[in-house]
ZALO-460798 format. One line per field, with one value per residue (C-alpha): chain; residue number from 1; x, y, z; residue in three letters. Coordinates in Angstrom, 1 decimal, padded with zeros to 4 digits. Layout:
// residues N
ch <- A / ... $
i <- NUM / ... $
px <- X / ... $
py <- Y / ... $
pz <- Z / ... $
aa <- Ala / ... $
***
This chain:
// residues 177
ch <- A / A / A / A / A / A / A / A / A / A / A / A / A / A / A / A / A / A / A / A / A / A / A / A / A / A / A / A / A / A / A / A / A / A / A / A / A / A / A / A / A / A / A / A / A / A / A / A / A / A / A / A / A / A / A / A / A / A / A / A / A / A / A / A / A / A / A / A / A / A / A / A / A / A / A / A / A / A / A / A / A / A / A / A / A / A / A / A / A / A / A / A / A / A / A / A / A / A / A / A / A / A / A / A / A / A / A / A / A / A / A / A / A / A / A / A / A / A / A / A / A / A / A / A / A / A / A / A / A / A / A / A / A / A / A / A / A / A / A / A / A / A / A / A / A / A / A / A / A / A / A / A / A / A / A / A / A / A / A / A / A / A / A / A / A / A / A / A / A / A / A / A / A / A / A / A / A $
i <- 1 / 2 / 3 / 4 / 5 / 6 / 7 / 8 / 9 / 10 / 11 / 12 / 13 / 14 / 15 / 16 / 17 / 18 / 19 / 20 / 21 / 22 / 23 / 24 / 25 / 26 / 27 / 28 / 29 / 30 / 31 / 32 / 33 / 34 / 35 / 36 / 37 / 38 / 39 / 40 / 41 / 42 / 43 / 44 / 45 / 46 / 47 / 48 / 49 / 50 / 51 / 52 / 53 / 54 / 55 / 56 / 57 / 58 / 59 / 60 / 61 / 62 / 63 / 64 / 65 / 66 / 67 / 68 / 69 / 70 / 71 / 72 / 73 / 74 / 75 / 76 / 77 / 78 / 79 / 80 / 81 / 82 / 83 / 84 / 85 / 86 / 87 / 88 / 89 / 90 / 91 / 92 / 93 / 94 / 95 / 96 / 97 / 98 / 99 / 100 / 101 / 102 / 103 / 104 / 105 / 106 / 107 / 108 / 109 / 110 / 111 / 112 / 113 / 114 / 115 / 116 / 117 / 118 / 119 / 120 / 121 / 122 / 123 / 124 / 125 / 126 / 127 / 128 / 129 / 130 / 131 / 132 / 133 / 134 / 135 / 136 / 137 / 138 / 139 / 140 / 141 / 142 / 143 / 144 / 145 / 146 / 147 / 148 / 149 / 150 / 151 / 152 / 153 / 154 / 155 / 156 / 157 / 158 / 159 / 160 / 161 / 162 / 163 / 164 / 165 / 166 / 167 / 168 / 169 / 170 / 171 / 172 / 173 / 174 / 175 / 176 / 177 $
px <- 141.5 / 142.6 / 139.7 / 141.6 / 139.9 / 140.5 / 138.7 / 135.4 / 135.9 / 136.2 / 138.0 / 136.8 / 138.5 / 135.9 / 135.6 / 136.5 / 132.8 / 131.8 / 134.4 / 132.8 / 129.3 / 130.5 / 131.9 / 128.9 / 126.8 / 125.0 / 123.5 / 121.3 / 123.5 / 126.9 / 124.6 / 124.3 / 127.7 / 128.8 / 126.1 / 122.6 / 124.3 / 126.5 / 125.2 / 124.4 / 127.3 / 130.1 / 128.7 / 130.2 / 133.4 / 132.6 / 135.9 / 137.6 / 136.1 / 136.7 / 140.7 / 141.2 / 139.2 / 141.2 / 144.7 / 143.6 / 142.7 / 146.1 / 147.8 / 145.9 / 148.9 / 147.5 / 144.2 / 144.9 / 146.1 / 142.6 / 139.5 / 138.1 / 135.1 / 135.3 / 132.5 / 131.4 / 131.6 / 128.8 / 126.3 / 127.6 / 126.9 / 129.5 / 130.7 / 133.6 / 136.2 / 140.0 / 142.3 / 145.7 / 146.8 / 149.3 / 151.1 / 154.2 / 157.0 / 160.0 / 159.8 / 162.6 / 163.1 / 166.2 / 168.1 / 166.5 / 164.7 / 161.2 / 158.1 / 155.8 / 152.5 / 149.6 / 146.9 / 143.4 / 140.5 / 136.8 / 134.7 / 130.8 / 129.2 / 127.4 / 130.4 / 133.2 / 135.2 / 135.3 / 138.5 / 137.6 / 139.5 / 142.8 / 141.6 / 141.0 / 144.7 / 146.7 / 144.7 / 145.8 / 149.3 / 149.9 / 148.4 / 150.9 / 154.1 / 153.9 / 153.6 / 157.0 / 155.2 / 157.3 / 155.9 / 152.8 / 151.9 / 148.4 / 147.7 / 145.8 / 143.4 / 144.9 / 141.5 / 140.7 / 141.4 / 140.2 / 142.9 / 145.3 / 145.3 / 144.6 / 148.2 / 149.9 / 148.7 / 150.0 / 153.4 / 153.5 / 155.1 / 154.3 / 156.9 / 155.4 / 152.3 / 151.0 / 147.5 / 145.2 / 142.9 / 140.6 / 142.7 / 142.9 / 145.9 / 146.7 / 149.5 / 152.1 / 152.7 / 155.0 / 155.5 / 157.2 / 154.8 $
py <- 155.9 / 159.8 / 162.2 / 165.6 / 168.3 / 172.2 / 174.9 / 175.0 / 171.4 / 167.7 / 165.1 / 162.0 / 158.8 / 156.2 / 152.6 / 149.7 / 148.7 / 152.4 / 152.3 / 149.2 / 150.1 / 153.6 / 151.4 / 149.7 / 152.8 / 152.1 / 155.0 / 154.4 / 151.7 / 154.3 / 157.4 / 154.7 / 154.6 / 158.1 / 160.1 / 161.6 / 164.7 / 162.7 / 164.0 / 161.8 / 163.5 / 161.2 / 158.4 / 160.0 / 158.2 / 155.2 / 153.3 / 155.1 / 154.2 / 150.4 / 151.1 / 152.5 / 149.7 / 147.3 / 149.0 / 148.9 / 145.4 / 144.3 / 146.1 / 147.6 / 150.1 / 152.1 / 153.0 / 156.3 / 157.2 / 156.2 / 158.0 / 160.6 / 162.7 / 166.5 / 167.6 / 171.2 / 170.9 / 173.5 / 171.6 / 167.8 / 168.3 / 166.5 / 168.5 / 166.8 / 164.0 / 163.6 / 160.5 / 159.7 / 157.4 / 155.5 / 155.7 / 157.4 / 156.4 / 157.5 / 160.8 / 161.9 / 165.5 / 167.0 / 164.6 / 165.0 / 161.5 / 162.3 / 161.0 / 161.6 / 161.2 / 161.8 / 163.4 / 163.8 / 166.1 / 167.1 / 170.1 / 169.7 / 172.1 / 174.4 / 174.5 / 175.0 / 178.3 / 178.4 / 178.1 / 174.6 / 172.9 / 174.7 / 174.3 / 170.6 / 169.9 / 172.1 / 169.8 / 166.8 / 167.9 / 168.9 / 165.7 / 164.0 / 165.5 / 164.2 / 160.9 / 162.0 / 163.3 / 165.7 / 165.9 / 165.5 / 165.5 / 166.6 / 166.1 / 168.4 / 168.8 / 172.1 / 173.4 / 173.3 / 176.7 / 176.6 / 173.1 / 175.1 / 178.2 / 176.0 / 174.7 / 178.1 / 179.1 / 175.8 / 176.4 / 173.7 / 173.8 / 171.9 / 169.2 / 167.3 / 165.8 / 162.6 / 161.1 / 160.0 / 156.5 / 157.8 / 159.1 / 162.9 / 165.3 / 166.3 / 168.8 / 166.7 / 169.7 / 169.1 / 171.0 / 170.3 / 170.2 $
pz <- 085.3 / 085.8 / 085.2 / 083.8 / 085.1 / 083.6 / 084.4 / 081.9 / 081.0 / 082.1 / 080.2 / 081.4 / 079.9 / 078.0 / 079.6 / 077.2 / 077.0 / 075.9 / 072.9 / 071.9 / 072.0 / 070.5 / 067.6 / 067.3 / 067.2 / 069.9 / 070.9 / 074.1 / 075.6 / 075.4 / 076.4 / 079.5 / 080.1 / 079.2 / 080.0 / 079.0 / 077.2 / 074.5 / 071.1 / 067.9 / 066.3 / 068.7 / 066.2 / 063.4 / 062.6 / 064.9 / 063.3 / 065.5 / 068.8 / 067.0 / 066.3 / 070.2 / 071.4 / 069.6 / 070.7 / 074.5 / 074.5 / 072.7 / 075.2 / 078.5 / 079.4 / 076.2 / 078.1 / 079.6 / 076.2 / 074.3 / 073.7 / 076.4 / 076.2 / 076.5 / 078.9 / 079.9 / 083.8 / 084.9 / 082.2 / 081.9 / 078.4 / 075.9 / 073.5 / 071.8 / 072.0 / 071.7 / 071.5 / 070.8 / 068.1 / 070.1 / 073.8 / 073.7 / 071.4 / 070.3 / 067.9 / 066.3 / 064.3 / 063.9 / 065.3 / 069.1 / 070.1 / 072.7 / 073.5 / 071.6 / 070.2 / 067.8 / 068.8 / 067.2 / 068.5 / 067.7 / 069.0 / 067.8 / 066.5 / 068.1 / 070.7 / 068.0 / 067.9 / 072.0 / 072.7 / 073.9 / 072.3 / 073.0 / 076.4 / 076.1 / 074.7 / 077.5 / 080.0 / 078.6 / 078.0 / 081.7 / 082.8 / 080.0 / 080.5 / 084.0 / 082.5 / 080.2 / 076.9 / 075.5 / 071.8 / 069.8 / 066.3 / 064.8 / 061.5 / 060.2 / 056.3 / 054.7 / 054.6 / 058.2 / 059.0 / 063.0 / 063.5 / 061.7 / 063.8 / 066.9 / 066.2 / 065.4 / 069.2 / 070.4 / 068.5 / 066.4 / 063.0 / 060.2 / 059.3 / 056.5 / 054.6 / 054.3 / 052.8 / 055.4 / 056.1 / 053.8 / 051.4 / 052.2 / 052.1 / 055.4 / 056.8 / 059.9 / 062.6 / 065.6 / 068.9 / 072.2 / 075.3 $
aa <- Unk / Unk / Unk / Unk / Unk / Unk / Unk / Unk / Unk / Unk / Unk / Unk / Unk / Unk / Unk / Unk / Unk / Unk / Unk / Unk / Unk / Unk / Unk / Unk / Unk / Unk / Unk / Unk / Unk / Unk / Unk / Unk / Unk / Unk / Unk / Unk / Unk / Unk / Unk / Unk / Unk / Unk / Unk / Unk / Unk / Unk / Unk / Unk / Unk / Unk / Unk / Unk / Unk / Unk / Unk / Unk / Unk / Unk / Unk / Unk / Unk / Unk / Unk / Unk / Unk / Unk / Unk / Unk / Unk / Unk / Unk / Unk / Unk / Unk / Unk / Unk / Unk / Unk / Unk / Unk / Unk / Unk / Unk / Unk / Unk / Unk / Unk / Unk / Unk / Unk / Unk / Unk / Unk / Unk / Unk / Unk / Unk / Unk / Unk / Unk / Unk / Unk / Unk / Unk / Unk / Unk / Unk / Unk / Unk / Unk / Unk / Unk / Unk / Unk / Unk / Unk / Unk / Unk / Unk / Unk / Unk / Unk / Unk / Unk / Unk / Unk / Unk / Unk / Unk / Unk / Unk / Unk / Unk / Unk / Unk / Unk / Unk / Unk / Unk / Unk / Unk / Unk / Unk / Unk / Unk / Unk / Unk / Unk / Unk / Unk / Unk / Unk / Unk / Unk / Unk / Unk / Unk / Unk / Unk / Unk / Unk / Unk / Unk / Unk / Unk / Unk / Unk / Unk / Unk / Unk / Unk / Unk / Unk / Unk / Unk / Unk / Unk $
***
């Protein structure tokens, strides 16, 4: 699978066997498969690691769009993950149908408030739109005031709200890639 190199940071895609050991909390084994520098915070909502696991086994075409570590390149130490929610699939908003998709992210601390993530997103997106992406959606708690300006500076704007998995209120934002 496609490594996505930018220039602080590489976003390495998670093997199958490291979502399911992630989803098992297995710490040592998935330090052994994704490296020495993966901090105890990746554990921290492990039903995620067990959702994408369970989408790229019912269908492998879904793998390049699962879980993929964000790593600093000069250290190898990983600081964060991002995933999307599904492959591409038809969006539609204001009556123009693109591919799309929703995309979730998380910087640990002590890297947060780095401009990493913002970094981490344009990689993926210029490595997505030549796979036809041409939207995504981030859904984003009204009280996280970092994701929130994260998608001002991408251009999204917010098209909705919705209650979450775990039953918080979160703000929909959309913006073209």
């Amino acid at each position: 699978m496609i490594d996505i190199e930018t220039n602080r940071l590489m976003l390495r895609l998670v093997p199958l066997a490291a979502l399911a050991s992630s989803a098992a909390e297995m710490v040592e084994v998935t330090r052994g498969l994704i490296g020495e520098k993966l901090p105890d915070a990746w554990f921290h909502e492990s039903w995620i690691y067990k959702t994408r696991y369970d989408q790229w086994v019912a269908d492998a075409s879904f793998a390049p769009w699962s879980v993929r570590t964000v790593t600093l390149k000069d250290s190898g130490q990983i600081v964060g993950g991002m995933n999307c929610h599904h492959k591409p699939m038809p969006f539609t908003l204001s009556g123009k149908t693109s591919p799309g998709v929703e995309m979730g992210y998380s910087i640990f601390e002590p890297w947060q408030r780095r401009g990493i993530a913002f970094e981490a997103i344009m990689g993926f997106l210029a490595w997505a739109r030549t796979q036809g992406l041409e939207s995504v959606v981030l859904s984003i708690r009204p009280d996280n005031v970092a994701s929130l300006a994260l998608a001002r500076k991408l251009g999204a704007v917010r098209i909705g709200s919705q209650l979450d998995e775990k039953d918080c209120s979160e703000d929909i934002y959309h913006f073209r890639c």
